[in-house]
N, C-alpha and C positions, 0 to 999 in steps of 0.2 A: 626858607629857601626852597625854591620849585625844584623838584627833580626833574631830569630828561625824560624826556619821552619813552615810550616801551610798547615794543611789539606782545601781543598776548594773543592767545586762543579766545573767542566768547560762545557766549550763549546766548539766543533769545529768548526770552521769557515770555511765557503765556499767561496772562491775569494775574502776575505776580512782579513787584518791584521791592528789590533791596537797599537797604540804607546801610550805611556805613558802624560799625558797634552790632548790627544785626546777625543773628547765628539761628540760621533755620536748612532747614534740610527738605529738601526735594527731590522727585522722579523725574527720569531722567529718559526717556522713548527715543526719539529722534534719532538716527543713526551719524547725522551730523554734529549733534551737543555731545552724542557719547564721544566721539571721536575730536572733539574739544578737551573734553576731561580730561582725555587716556593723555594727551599732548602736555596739559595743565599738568598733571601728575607728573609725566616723564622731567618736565623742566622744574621750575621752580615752584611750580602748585599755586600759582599765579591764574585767575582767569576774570574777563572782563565781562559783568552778568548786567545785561542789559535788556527792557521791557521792547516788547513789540507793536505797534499801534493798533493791530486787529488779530486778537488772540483767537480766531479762527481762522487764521492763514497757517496752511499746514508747512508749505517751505517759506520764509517770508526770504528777502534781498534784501538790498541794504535800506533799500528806501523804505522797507516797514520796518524798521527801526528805528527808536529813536537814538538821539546823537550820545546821549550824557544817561552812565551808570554806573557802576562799582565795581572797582578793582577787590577781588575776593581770592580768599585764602581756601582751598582745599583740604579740610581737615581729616574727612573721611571718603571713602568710595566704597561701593561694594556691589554684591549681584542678589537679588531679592529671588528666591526659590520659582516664581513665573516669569523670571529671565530680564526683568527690567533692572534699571540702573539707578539706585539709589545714592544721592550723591549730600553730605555735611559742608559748610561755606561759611562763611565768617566773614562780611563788609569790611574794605579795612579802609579807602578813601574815594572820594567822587573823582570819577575821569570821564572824558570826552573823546569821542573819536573822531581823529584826525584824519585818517586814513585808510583803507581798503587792500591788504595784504593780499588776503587768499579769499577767497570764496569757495573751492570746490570741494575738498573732503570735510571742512568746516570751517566758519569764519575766523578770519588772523586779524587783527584789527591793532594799527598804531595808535596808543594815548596817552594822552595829555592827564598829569593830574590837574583836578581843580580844585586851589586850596579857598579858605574863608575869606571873604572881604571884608568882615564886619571887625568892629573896633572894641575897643572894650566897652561894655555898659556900665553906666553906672548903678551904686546897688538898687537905689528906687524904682533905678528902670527894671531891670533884673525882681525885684519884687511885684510889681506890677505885675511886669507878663507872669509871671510864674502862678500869681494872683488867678490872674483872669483865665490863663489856661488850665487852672486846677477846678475853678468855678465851672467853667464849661465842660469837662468832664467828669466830674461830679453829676450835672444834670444830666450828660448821657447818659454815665453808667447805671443812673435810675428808671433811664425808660429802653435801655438794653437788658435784656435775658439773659440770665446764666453768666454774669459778671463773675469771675470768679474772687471771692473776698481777700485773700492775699496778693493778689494784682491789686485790684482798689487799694488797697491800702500800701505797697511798695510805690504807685505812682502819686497816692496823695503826700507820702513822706517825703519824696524826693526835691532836694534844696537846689541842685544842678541846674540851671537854665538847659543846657544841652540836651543831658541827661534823660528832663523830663518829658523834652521834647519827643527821644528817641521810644522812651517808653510808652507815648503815648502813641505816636503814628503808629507803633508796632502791633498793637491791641485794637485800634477800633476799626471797623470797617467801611475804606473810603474806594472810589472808583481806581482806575489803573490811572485814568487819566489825571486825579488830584494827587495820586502818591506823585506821579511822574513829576509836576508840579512843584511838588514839595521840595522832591529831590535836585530838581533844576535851581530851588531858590538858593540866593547866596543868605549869610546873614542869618544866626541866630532866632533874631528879634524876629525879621521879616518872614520866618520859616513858620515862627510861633502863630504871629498876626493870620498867618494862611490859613493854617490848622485851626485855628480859633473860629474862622469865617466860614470853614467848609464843616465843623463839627456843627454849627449853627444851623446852617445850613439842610444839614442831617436831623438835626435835631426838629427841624418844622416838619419835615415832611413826617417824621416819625410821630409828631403830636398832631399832625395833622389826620393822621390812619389814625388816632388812638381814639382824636375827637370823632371823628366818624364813627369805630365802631360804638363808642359812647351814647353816639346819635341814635343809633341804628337798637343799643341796648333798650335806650328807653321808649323805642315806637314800640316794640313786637316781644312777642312772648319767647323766654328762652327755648321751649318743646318743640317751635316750629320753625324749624331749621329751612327749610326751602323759603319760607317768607323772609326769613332774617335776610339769606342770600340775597332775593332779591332787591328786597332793601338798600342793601347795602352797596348795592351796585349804583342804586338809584340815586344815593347820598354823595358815591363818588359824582359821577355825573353833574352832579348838581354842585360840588366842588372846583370842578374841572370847567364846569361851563360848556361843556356840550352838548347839553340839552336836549337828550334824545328819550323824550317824553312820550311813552306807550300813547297816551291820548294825543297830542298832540300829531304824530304819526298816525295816525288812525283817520286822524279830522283830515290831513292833507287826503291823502288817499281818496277818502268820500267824496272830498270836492273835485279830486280830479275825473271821479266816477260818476258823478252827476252832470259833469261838463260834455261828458260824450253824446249825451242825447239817448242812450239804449234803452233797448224794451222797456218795458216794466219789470219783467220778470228777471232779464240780465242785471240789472242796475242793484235788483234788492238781491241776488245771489252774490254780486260783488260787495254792495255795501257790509253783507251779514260776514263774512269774510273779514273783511277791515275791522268791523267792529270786535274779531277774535283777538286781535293784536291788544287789545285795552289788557287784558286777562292773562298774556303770557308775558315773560322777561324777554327782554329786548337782545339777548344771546341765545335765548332756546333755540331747537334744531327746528321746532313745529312753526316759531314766528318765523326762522327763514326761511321754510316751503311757503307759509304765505306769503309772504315779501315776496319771494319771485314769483309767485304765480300771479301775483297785481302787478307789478312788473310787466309782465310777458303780456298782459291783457292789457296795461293802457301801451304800450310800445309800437299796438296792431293801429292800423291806419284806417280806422275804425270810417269815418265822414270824409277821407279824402279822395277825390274822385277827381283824376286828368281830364281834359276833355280833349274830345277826339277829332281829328282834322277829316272835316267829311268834302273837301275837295277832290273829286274821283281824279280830275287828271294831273293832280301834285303827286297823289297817290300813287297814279300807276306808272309816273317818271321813276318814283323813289325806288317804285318793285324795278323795272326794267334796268335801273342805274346798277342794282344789285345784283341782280340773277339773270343770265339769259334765261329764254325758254320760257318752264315752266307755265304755260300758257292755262291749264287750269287753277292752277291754285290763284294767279293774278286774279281770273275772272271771278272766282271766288271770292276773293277778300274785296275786291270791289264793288261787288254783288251786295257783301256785306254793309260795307259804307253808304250805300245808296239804298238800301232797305232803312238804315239807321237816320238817314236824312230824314226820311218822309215818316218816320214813326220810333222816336227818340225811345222809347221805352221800353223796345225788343230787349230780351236778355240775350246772354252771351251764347255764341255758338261753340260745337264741339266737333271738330275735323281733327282726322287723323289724315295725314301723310302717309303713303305704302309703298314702296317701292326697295331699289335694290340700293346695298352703301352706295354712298358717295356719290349721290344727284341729288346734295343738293338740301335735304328734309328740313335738319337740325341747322345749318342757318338761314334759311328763309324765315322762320320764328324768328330771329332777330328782326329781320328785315321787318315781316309786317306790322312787329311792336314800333318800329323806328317810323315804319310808312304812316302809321296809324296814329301817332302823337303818347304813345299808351308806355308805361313802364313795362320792363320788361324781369321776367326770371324764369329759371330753368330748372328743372328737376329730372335726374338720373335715376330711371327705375331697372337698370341693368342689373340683374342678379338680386333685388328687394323680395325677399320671402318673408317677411314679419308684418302682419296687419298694424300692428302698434307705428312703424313708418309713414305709415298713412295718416292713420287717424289719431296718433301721439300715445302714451304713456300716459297712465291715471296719474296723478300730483301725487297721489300717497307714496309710489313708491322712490326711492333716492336717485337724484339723477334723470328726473322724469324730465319731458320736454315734451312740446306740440310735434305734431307728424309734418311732413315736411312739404302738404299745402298749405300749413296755417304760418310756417318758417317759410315758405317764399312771398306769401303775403307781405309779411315783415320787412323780409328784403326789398318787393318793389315798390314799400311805400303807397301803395295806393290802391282803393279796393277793385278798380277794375282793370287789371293789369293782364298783358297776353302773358301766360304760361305755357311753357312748353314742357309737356312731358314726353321727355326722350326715353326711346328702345323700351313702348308698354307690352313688345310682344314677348319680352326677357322677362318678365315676373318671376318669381318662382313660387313655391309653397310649402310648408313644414305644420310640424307639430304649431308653430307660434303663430298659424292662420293662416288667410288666402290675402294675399295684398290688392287681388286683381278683383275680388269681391265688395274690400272695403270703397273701390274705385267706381264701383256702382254708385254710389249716393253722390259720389264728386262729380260726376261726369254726365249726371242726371239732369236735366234744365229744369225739369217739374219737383225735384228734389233738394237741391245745390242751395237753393234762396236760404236754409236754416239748417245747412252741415254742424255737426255736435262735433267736435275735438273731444279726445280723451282725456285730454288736460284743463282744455279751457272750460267744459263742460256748462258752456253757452252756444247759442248757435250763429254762425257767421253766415254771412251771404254772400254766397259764391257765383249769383246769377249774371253778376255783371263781368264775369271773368271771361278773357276769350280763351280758349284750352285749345292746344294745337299739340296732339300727340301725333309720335312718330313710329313707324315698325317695317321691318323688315320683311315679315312676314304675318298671312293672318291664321294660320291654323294654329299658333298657339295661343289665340286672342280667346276669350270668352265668348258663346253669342250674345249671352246681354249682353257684354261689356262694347262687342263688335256692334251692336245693335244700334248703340248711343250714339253712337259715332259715324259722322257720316265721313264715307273713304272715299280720298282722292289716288288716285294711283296715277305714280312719279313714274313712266318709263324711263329707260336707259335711255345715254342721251347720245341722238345719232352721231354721224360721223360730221358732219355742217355742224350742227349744235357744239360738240369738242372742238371746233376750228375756233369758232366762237366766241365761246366761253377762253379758250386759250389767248388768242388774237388780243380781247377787252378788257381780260379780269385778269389770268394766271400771270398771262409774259410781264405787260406793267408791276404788279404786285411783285412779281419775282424780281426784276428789274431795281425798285426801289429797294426790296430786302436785302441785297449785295452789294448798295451803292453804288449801281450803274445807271448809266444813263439812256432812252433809244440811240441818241444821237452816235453813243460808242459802240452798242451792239443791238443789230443788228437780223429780225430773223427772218427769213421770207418765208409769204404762204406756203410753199411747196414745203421747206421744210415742217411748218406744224404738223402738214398734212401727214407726212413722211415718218413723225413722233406717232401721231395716233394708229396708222397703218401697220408701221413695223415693231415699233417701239412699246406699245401698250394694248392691252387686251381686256376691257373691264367696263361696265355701266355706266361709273360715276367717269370723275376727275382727277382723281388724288393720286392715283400713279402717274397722271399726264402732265401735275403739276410739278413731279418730282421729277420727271425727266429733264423740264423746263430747269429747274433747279440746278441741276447738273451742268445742263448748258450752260448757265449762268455762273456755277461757280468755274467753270474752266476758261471761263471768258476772261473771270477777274486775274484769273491768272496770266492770260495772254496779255491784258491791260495790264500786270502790272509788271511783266517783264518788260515792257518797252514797245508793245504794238498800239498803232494810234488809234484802230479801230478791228471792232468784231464783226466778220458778217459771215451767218451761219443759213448754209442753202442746203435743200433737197441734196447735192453734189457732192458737200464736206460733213455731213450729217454725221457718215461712221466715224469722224475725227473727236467727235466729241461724245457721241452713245455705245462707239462700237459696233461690232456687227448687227445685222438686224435679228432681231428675235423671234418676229412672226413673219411670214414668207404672206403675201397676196394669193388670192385667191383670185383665178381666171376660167374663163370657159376654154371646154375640148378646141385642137387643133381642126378636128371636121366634125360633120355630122354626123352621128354612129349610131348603131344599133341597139336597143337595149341601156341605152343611158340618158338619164332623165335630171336635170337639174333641179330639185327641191331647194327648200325655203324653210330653213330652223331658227327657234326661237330660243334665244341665252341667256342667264342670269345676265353672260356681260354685252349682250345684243344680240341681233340676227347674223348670220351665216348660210353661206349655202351648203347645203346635203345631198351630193349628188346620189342619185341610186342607180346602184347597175342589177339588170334581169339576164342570167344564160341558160338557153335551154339547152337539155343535154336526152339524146336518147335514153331510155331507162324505163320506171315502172310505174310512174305518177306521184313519186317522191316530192315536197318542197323543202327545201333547205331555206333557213334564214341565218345569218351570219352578219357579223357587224356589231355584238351588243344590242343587239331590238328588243323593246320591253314588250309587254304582251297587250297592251293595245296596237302597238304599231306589229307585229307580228297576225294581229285581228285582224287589220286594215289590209294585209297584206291575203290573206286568205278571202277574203269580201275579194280585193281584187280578181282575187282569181275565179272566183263563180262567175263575176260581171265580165271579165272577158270570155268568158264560156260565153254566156247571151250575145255579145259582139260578136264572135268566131267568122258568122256566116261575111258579116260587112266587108269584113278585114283578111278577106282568104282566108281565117286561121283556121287549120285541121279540128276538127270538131272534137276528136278521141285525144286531145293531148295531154290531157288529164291523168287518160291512163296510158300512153306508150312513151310521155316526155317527163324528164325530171328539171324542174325549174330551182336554180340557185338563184336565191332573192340576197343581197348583200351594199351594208353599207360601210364605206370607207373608213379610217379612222375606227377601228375595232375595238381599241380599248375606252372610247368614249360612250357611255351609255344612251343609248337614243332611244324616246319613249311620245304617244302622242298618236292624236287621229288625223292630224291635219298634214301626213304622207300620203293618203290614200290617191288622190288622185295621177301622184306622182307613180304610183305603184299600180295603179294601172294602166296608166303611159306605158311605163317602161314593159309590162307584159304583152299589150297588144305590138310595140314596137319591138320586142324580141322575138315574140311567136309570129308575127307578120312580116318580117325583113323587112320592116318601112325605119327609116329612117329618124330619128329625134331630131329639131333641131337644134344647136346647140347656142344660139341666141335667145334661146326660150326656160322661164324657171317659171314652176308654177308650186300653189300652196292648196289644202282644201281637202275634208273629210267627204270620203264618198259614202254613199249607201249601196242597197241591191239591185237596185232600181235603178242607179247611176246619179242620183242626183248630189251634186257639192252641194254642199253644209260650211257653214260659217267657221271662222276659226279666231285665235286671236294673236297678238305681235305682229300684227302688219306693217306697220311703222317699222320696225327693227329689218324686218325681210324685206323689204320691197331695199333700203338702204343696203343692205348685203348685197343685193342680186344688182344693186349700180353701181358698187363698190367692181363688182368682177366683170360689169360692162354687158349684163345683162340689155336686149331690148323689149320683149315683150317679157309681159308676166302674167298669168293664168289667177285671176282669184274669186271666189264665191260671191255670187249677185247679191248676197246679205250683206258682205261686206264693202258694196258699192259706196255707202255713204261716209267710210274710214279714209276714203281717197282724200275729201277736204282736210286732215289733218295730217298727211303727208309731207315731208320737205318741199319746197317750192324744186329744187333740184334735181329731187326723185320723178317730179308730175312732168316734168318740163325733157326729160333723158326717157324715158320708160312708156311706152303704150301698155294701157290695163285693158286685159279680154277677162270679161263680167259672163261668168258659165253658169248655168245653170244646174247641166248636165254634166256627164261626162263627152258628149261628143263635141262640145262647145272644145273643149282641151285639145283636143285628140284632135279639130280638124286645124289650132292654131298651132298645136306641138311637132306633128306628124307631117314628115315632106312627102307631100301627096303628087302622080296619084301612085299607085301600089306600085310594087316591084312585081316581076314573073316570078314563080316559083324555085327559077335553075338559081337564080342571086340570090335565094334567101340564104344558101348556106353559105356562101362567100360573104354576104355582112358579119353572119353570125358571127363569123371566124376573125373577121375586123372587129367586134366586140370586145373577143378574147384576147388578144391582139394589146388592145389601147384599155385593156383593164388595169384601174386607179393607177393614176400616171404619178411616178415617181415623187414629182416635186408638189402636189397638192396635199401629200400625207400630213404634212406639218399642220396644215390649217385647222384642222379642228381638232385636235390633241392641244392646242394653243387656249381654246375655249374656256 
């Protein structure tokens, strides 16, 4: 007769399952099973002990459990002196769980007892099993250890079918999964049959080790323990069927080693290699360094070579689809292509990239690998201070690896791939070498053909590679290293070129990155112009793209409350950036005295530098003010001898040297100004201070003077000459050296701007100066309008913006 059902505390068990008549005692950790016990105890001392299906699950639920375990008796509990919980149990019937009570302080579990389905046997039957299960363990317990001989002998004596059963599952050692099995089965007989299959079972695989070591006894001498090992590894294998035969392994390798076509001298370094593996066990630590090291060497894309699209004008679609501008480096790479046409055999070039962030460097190297047909990879030398990065890691030591031109190799798949090596001006250098040293022999064309890895300690050729490193700067370059390399220098990119670039690339790109459309938003020329002016101050594009970004996401927002379209003008600009952040820069309301509009050069473009000259009664004092480094402080002194020599031309008092004191000063004081290429400016502004002649203020000039007077060349002209049309500049004053820098001007600049090509300094002076002289009685009334309209209010922002 079934009894009812019963709610109980349990426990899950880890690599352990109980049977019913079973009395074993186990530890008890868990805060959840103790808190089962403490429950079990309080009530009836009832608890339901059931296996878990992955005895490495440290909380399991109910689903790592299995359904069916034993209703158990609580015989003892107690606390073990290192605070764990020792608990005595006694199997009393199989149950099933039905139900899910509790789970949170510990599991409650409603169950089902399960009683026997099996019928009576008859006694033949009954002797059989009893037969066959006594026979089979019998032969276990002779190839198990440490049987203890009064077990053997209580389980051979036992007449019980049941009985024998229990004492047998209880003594030998089977998985969690066959006890579980066991304990699931119904039926006496069918429990026996199980057990009889799974002892068998055990029993192969245990004669199966024992013929092995057998095997293994009669190859090899008992004294030589590390061969025995071996052996015996070898025998399993050969058991198992895996077949991973040192020779065998060894012959693949060769043939894979002889199929690449290498030197002579590479092919017999790798084969003598391979041929190590015959001679060590196929687990040593020594055959997995060679393993990977044959590995990492056939992996290398040894004979595979892209070939390269030497159509110049696909080429230079693919460059202009990609990048505005950049007009050298195009010519460049196509330069390239077109030498490659007519003489397939040139090796790889080595260009470096120079310029300021974000024009541009680091992805142009995609582009020209994409333009070029050529795989492509990249390597980060930002902060690399370990020569071993370069040139890899000797194989001996643990964890070694190739450097990571032989790892981009790998990556591009193919030996003549453009790499880029980013930020070579970052190196650094330590105790652990010079990176930027080992970069000598990579970077060498007369060299590169047969570079040596520390690892692969063969040599690669690197000749066919195109190398396009990139830097910010070159004073922290090597000169060899600077030497190898021939350098393109990225200027900052004008004010036209950011429309540009924003117009073709940034707005569409940002556009699709927010799911919008042009058709929804919306943004006129004026306003780009309006981002770049007001809104951003820098070389490259990357804060111009972020402002675009912003536009765009406050658009999505206007899109998706209900507006049917975006259109964002010069007009609404502050509704979506805010106020403006950089104020423009304009020329004086008149022509004045003593103020001269220069022409500076910025990391993040040109600007204008206006300088103002006041002279002042005194002793022959010069003041310089403004931050002036001491070249421009030079230039400033040169001016003033060279307008001594002028004096007589220009009315100027000849003794003002010594009865006038001159304040030289540049606007924007906290900005550091440094550089030769003020001087003409600076002496503009002296002969138009000490002479009451007038500047005009449509007029910016740039340009290193001497003593003699004569302008000297300078460089940023591109940047300047865009400043000075940016503020509406018309003429501009620049050095007849720099005559031939006019063709690479904005088409916008050449077309708005007349260029006067000086020689001297009177070439300046007779375009700067509103001629012809003043009387003497006006000079001190300019002066005093000097003083007057000195640095006007609203231009202080501009170059503290810089």
């Amino acid at each position: 007769m079934m009894t009812k059902n019963k709610t109980l505390p349990a426990i899950s068990l880890r690599g352990l399952v109980v049977f019913p008549s079973m009395v074993l005692h186990f530890d008890v950790g868990r805060e959840r099973s103790v808190n089962a016990l403490k429950a079990a105890t309080e009530g009836d001392g009832l608890i339901f002990l059931v296996a878990q299906k992955d005895p490495a699950a440290a909380d399991p639920d109910t689903d790592d459990i299995y359904e069916i375990g034993v209703v158990s008796e609580v015989r003892q509990l107690l606390t073990t002196p290192d605070g764990s919980t020792r608990v005595l149990v006694e199997g009393l019937y199989r149950a099933k769980r039905v139900k899910t009570v509790s789970r949170s302080d510990y599991f409650k579990f409603e169950v089902k007892e399960l009683g026997s389905r099996s019928t009576a046997l008859a006694e033949t039957t009954q002797a059989a099993a009893k037969r066959a299960l006594k026979d089979t363990f019998i032969d276990y317990a002779q190839v198990t250890p440490k049987m203890p001989r009064e077990l053997y002998d209580s389980i051979v004596g036992e007449e019980d079918c049941a009985k024998l059963f229990e004492k047998v599952v209880f003594n030998v050692v089977l998985k969690v999964d066959d006890k579980q099995k066991l304990l699931e089965t119904n039926g006496t007989l069918n429990r026996i049959k199980a057990l009889i299959g799974m002892l068998k079972s055990e029993l192969e695989i245990i004669e199966t080790e024992m013929d092995i070591q057998e095997q293994v006894r009669e190859q090899v001498d008992k004294n030589q323990r590390e061969y025995y090992l071996r052996e015996q590894m070898r025998v399993i294998s050969r058991q198992l069927g895996d077949g991973d035969n040192p020779q065998e392994e060894a012959d693949r390798y060769i043939e894979k080693i002889t199929a690449l076509g290498l030197p002579q001298e590479s092919e017999e370094k790798l084969i003598k290699e391979a041929e190590k593996l015959t001679k060590m066990s196929y687990t040593s630590q020594e055959a997995g360094v060679i393993r990977g090291y044959l590995d990492t060497v056939l992996e290398l894309p040894w004979n595979i070579r892209t070939k390269d699209k030497l159509d110049i004008n696909k080429v230079q679609k693919q460059l202009d689809k990609d990048h505005y501008g950049l007009k050298k480096v195009k010519e460049r790479i196509t330069e390239t292509i077109a030498v490659r046409a007519l003489a397939p055999d040139v090796k790889g070039q080595i260009i470096c990239l120079y310029g300021p962030p974000g024009v541009g460097k680091t992805s142009i190297g995609k582009s020209i690998a994409k333009a070029l047909g050529r795989n492509y990879a990249r390597i980060s030398l930002g902060g690399v201070h370990d020569e071993a990065e370069i040139r890899g890691h000797r194989k001996t030591y643990v964890g070694s690896m190739p450097g990571r031109v032989i790892a981009a190799l790998k990556q591009a798949k193919s030996m003549n791939p453009v790499i880029l090596l980013d930020e070579i001006d970052k190196m650094g250098s330590d105790y652990k070498g010079d990176p930027s040293s080992a970069m000598l022999e990579v970077l060498d064309a007369e060299q590169n053909n047969a570079f040596v890895d520390h690892y692969l300690e063969i040599p690669v050729d690197l000749s066919d590679v195109l190398f396009i490193t990139t830097a910010n700067s070159l004073d922290t370059i090597s000169a060899p290293l600077r030497d190898r390399m021939e350098v393109i220098e990225l200027n900052s990119y004008t004010r036209e070129e950011k429309f540009n670039i924003a117009k073709k690339h940034l707005l569409p790109k940002q556009l699709a990155k927010h799911g919008e459309k042009p058709a929804n938003v919306k943004v006129s020329d004026a306003a780009l112009y309006s981002i770049i002016d007001f809104y951003t101050r820098e070389a490259g594009v990357r804060k111009l793209e972020r402002r675009i970004a912003d536009i765009c996401r406050k658009s999505a927002k206007m899109l998706v409350s209900g507006d049917a379209k975006v259109n964002v003008t010069d007009k609404n600009i502050n509704d979506f950036l805010g106020v403006k952040k950089y104020l423009p820069e304009h020329l004086a309301a008149q022509d004045e005295v003593g103020l001269v509009n220069g022409l500076a050069w910025t990391s993040v473009g040109g600007t204008m530098l206006p300088l103002e000259v006041l002279v002042l009664d005194g002793t022959g004092k010069t003041e310089f003010t403004g931050s002036l480094g001491d070249v421009m402080k030079e230039s400033a002194k040169i001016a003033v001898s060279l307008t001594r020599a002028l004096a007589s031309k220009y009315n100027i008092d000849p003794e003002f040297y010594k009865n006038k004191d001159i304040h030289v000063h540049a606007p924007e004081g906290a900005v550091p100004k440094d550089g030769p290429s003020a001087g003409v400016t600076l002496t503009t502004a002296l002969v138009s201070a000490l002479s009451g002649i007038p500047v005009r203020r449509d007029v910016a000039m740039t340009g290193e003077i001497t003593l003699r007077g004569k302008v000297l060349a300078i460089g940023g002209l591109k940047e300047k000459t865009m400043a000075a049309y940016r503020a509406g500049v018309k003429t501009v004053c620049i050095p007849k050296e720099n005559e031939p820098d006019i063709d690479e001007l904005d088409d916008v600049v050449k077309q708005n701007i007349r260029f006067v090509v000086a020689e001297d300094i009177s070439t300046v002076l007779e375009a700067a100066l509103v001629m012809p002289n003043v009387s003497p009685k006006k000079k001190g009334s300019m002066k005093k309008k000097t003083i007057s309209t000195e640095a006007p209010e609203k231009k202080i922002p501009v170059l503290s913006a810089n």
